[in-house]
VOKE-237482 format. One record per residue (C-alpha): residue in three letters; x, y, z; residue number from 1; chain. Coordinates in pm, whole numbers, plus 32768, in hexadecimal, padded with zeros to 4 digits. Example, Ala and Ser with C-alpha at 12.3 -4.5 7.8 and 13.67 -1.06 7.14 Angstrom:
BEGIN
res=Ala xx=84CE yy=7E3E zz=830C n=1 chain=A
res=Ser xx=8557 yy=7F96 zz=82CA n=2 chain=A
***
This chain:
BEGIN
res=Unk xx=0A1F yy=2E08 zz=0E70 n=1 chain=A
res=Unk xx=0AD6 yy=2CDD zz=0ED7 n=2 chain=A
res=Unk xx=0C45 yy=2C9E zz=0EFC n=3 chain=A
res=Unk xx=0CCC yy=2B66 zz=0E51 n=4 chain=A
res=Unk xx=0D0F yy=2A46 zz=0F29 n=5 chain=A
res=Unk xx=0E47 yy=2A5A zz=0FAC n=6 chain=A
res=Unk xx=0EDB yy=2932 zz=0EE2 n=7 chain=A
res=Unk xx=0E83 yy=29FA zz=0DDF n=8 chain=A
res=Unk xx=0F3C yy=2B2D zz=0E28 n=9 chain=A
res=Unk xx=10C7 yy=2B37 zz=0DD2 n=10 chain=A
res=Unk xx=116E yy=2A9A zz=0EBB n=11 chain=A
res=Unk xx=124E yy=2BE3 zz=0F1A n=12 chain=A
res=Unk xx=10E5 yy=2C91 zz=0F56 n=13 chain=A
res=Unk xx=1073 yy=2B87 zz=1059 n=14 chain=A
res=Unk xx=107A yy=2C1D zz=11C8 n=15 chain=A
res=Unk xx=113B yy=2B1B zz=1259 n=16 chain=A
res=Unk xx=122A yy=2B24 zz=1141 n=17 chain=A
res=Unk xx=1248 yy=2CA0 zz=1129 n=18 chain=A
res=Unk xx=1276 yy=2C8F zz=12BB n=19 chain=A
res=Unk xx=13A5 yy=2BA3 zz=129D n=20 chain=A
res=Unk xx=1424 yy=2C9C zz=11A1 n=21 chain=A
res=Unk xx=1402 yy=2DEE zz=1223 n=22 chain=A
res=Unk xx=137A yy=2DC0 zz=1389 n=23 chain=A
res=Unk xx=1241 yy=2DF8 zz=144A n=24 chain=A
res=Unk xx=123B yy=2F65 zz=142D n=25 chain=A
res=Unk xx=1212 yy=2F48 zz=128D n=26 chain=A
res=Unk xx=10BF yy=2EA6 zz=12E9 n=27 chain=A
res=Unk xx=0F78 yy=2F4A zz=12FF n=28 chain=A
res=Unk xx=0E74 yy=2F12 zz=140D n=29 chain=A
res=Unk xx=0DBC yy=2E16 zz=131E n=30 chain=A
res=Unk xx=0EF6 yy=2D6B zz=12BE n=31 chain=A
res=Unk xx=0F4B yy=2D22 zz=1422 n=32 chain=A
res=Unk xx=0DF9 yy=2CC6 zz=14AC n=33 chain=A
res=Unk xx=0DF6 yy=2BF7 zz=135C n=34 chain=A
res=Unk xx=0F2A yy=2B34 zz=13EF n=35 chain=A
res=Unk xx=0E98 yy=2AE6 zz=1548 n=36 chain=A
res=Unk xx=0D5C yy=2A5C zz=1497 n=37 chain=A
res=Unk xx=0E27 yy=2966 zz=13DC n=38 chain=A
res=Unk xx=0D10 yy=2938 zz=12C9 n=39 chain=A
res=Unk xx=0BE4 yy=29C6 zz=1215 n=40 chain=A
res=Unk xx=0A86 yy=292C zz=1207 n=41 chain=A
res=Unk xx=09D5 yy=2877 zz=10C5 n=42 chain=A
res=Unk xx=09C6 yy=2984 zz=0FAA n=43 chain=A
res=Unk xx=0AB7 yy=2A8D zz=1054 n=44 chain=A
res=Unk xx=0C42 yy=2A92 zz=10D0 n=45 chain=A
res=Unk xx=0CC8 yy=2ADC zz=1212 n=46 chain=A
res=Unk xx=0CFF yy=2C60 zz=1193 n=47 chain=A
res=Unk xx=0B87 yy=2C68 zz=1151 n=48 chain=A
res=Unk xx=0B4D yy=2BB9 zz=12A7 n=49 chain=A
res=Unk xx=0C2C yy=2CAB zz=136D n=50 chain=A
res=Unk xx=0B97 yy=2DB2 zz=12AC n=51 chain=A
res=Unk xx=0A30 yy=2D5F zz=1308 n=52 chain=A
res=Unk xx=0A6D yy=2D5E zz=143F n=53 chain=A
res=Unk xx=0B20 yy=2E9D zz=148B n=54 chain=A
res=Unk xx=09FD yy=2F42 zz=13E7 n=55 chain=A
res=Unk xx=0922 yy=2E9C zz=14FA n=56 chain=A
res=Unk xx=09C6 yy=2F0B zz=15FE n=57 chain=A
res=Unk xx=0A2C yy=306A zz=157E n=58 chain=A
res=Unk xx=0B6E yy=3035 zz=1556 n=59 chain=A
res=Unk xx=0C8C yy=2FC1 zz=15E7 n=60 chain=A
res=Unk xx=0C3E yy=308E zz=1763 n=61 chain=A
res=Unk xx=0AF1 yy=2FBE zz=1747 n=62 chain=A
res=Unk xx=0B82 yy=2E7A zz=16EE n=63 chain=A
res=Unk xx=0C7F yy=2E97 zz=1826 n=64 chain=A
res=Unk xx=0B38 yy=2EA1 zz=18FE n=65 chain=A
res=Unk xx=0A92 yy=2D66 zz=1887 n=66 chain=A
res=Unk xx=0A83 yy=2C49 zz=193F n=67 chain=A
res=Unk xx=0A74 yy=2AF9 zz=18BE n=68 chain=A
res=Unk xx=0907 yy=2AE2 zz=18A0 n=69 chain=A
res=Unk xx=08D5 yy=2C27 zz=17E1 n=70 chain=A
res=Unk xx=09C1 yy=2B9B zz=16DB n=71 chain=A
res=Unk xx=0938 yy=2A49 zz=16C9 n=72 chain=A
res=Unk xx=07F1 yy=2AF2 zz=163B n=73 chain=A
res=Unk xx=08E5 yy=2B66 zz=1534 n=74 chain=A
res=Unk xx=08AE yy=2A61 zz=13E2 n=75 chain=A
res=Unk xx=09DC yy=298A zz=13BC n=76 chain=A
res=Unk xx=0A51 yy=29C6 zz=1511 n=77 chain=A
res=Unk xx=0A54 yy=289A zz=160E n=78 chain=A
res=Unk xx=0AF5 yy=2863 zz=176A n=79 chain=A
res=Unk xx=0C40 yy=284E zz=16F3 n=80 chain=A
res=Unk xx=0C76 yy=297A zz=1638 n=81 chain=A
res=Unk xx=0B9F yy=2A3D zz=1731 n=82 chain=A
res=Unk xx=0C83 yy=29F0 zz=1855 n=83 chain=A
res=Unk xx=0DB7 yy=2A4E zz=176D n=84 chain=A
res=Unk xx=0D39 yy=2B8A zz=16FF n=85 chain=A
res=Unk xx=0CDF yy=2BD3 zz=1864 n=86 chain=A
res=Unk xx=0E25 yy=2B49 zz=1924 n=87 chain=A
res=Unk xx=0ED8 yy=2C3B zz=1811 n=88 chain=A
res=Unk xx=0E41 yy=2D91 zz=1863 n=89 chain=A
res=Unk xx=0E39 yy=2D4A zz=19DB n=90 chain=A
res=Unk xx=0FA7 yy=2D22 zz=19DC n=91 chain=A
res=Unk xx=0FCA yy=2E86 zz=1903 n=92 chain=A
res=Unk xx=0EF9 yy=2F11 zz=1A34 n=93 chain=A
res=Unk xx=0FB8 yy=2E72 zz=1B02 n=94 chain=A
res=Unk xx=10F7 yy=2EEB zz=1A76 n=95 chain=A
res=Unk xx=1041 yy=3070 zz=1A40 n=96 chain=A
res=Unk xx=102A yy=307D zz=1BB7 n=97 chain=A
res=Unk xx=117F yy=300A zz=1C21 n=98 chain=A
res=Unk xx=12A4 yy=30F2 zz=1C64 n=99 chain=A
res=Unk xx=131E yy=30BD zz=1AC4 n=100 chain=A
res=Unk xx=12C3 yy=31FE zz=1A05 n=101 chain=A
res=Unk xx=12D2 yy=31EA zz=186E n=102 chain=A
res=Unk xx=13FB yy=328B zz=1801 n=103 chain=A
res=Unk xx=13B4 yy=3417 zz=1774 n=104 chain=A
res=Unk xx=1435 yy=34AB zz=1636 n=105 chain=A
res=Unk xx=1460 yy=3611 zz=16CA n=106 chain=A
res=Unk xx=15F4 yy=3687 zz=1620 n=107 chain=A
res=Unk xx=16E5 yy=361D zz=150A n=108 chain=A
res=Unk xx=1785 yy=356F zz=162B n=109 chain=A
res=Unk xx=1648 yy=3461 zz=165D n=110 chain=A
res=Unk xx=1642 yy=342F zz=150A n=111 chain=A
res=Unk xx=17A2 yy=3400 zz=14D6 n=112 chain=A
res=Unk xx=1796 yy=32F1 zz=15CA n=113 chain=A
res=Unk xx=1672 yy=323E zz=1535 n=114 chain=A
res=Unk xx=16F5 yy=3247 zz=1416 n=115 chain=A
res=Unk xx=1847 yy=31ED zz=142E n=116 chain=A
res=Unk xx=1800 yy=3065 zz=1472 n=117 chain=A
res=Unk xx=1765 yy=305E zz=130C n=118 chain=A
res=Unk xx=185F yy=310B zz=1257 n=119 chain=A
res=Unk xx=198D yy=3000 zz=12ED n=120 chain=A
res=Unk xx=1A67 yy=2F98 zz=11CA n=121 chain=A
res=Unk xx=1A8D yy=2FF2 zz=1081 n=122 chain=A
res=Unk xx=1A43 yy=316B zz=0FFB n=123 chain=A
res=Unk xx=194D yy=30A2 zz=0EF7 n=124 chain=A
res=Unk xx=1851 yy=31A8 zz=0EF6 n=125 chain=A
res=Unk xx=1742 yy=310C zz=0FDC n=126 chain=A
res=Unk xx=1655 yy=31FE zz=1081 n=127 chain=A
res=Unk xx=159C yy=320A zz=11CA n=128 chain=A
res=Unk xx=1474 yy=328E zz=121D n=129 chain=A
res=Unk xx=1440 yy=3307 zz=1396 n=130 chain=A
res=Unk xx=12A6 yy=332F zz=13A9 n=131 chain=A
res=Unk xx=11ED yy=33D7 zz=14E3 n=132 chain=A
res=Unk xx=10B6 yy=3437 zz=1561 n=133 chain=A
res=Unk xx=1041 yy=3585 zz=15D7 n=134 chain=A
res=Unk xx=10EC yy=357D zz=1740 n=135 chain=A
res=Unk xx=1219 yy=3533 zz=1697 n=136 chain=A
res=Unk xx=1225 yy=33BF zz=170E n=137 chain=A
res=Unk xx=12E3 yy=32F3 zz=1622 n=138 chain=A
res=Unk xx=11ED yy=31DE zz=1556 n=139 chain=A
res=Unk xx=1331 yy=3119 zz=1479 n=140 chain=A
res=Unk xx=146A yy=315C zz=13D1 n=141 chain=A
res=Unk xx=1486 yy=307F zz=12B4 n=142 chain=A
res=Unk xx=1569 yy=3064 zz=1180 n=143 chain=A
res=Unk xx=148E yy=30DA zz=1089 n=144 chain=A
res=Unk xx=147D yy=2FAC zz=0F64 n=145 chain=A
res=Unk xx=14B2 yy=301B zz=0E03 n=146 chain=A
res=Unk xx=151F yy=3196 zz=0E61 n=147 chain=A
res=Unk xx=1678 yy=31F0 zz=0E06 n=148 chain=A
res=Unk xx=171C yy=3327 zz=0E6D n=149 chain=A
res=Unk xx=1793 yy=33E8 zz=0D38 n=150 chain=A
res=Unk xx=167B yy=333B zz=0C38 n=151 chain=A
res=Unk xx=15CF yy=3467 zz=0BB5 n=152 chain=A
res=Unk xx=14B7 yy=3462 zz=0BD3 n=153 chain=A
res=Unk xx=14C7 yy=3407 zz=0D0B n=154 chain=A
res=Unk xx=13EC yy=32F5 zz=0DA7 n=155 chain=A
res=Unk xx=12F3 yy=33E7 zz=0E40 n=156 chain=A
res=Unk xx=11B0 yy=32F7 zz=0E2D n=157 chain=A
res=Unk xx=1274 yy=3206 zz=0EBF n=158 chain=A
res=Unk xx=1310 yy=3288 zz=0FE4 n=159 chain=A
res=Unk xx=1190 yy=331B zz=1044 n=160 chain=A
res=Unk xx=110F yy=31DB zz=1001 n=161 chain=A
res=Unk xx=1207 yy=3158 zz=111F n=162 chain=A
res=Unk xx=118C yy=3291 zz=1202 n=163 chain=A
res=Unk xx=1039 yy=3266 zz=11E1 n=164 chain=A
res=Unk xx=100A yy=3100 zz=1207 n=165 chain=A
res=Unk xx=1076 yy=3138 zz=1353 n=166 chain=A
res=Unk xx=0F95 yy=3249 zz=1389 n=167 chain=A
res=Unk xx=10BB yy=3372 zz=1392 n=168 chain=A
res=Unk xx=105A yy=34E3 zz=13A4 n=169 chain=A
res=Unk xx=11AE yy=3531 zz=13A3 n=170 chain=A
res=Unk xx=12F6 yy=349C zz=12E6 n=171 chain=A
res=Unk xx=146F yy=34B7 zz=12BF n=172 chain=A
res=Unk xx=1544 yy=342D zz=11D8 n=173 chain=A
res=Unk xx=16B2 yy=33DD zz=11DC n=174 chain=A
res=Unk xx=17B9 yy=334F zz=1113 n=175 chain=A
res=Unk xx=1917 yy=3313 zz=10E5 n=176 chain=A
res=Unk xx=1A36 yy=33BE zz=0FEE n=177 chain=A
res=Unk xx=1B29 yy=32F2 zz=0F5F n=178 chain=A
res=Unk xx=1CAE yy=33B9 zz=0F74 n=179 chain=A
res=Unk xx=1C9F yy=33FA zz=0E08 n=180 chain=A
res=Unk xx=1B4E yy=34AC zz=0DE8 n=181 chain=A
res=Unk xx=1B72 yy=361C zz=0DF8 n=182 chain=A
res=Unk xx=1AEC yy=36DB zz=0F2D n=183 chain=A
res=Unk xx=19F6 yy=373D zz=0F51 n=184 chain=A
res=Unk xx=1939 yy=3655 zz=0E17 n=185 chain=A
res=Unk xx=187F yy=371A zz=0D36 n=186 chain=A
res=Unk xx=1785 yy=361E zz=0CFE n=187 chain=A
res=Unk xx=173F yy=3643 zz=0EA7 n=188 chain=A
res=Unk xx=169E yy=3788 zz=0ECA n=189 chain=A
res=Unk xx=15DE yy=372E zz=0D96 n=190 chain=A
res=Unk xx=1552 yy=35CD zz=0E20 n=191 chain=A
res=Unk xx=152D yy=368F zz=0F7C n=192 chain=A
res=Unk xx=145B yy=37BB zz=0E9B n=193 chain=A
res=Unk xx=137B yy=36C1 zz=0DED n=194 chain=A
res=Unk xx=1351 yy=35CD zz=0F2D n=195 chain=A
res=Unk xx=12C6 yy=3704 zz=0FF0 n=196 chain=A
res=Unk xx=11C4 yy=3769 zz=0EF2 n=197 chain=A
res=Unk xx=1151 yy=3647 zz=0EA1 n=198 chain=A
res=Unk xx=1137 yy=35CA zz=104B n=199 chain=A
res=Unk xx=105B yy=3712 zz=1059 n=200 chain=A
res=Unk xx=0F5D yy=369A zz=0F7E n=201 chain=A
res=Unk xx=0F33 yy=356D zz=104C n=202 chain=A
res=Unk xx=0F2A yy=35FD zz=11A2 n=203 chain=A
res=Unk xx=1084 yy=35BC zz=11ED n=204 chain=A
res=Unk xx=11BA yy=368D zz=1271 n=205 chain=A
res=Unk xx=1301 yy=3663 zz=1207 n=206 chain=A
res=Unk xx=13D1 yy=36A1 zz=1332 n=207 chain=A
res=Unk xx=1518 yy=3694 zz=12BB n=208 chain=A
res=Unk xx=1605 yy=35D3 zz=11B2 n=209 chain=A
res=Unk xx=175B yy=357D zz=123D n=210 chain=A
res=Unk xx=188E yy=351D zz=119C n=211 chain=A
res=Unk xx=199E yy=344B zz=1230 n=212 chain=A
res=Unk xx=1B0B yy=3456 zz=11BA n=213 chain=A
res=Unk xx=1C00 yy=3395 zz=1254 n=214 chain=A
res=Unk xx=1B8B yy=33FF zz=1414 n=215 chain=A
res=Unk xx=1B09 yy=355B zz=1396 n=216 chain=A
res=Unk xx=1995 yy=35A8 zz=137C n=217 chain=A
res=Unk xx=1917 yy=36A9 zz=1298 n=218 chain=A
res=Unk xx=17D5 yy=373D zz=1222 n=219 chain=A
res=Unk xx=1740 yy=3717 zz=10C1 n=220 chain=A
res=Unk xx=15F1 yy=37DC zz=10E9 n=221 chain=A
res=Unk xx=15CC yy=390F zz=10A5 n=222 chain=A
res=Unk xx=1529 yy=3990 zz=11C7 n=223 chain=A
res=Unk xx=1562 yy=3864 zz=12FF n=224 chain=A
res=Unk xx=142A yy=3867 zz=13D6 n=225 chain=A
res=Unk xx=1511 yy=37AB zz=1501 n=226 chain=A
res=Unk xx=15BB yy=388A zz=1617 n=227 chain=A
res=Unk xx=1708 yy=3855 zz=164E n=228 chain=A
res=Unk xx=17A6 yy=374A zz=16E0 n=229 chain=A
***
């Protein structure tokens, strides 16, 4: 089944639109390639384009392989979306070879960190997601739109809609407290309960869910899978 074109689609669910808003790592592999392609083809968007040819080449390991005439077989695809595509993934090689290593989610303390940056201002409820793959290598930390701390229920689809689209095995959560909530919440270890169930069923593994009040860190979950740190 098709996607709709992309004028179509509302404008907050557009890639470039949703990239403005939440940053690269909220995008998924199709969303991105989608971006570098710049347009569909008669009958079908850029999604369906970048789509199609992800498939082709197995994936997005395949599609970094391609040169420019293996994608200009692709339909749709001509010299100057071919040599964006491929400029794009050579410099992520380029940049997967060099002496930069992606950041790891390994302790409280790593997440903390990530975090923090997100949660700046206001105690207004805003949570972040911290998604990871199965070495523990950090994949985004985003503010997670439309999930609110103490909402019961809690947000749970959405925050694992953030984690997967990014591909994340592994996920931790964090908010902040505002001086007049009690500590610890109650509605915390409940959200932290029902996020870890429902992760399960999807193949993901809630690591930990922190708390920040005022400098101090503390733990939500009910059994923190992060060491120390």
């Amino acid at each position: 089944m098709r996607t709709p074109m992309l004028a179509d689609l509302d404008p907050d669910q557009r890639p470039r639109e949703r990239m403005l808003r939440l940053g690269a790592d909220a995008l998924s592999d199709v969303e991105l390639v989608a971006l570098l392609l710049g347009s569909g083809r008669r009958g079908a968007s850029a999604l369906d384009a970048a789509r199609d040819l992800l498939v082709a080449h197995g994936g997005l390991a395949g599609l970094a392989h391609a040169d420019p005439p293996a994608l200009l077989r692709s339909p749709g695809v001509g010299p100057a979306k071919a040599t964006r595509v491929v400029a794009a993934l050579a410099l992520a090689r380029r940049f997967g070879t060099s002496t930069d290593r992606r950041a790891t989610v390994r302790t409280p303390a790593d997440v903390a960190r990530l975090a923090a940056p997100l949660l700046a201002g206001p105690a207004d409820g805003r949570v972040v997601a911290v998604a990871g793959d199965r070495a523990a290598r950090l994949l985004g930390a985003v503010v997670v739109p439309g999930a609110v701390a103490h909402d019961e229920p809690f947000a749970v689809r959405e925050v694992l809609a953030e984690t997967l689209r990014r591909g994340g095995v592994t996920l931790a959560l964090a908010h902040r407290h505002d001086p007049e909530d009690p500590d610890p919440h109650p509605a915390d270890g409940r959200s932290a309960a029902a996020l870890a169930e429902a992760a399960a069923h999807c193949g993901v593994r809630v690591l930990d869910s922190l708390v920040l009040r005022g400098d101090a860190w503390t733990s939500a979950a009910a059994t923190p899978a992060l060491g120390a740190g």
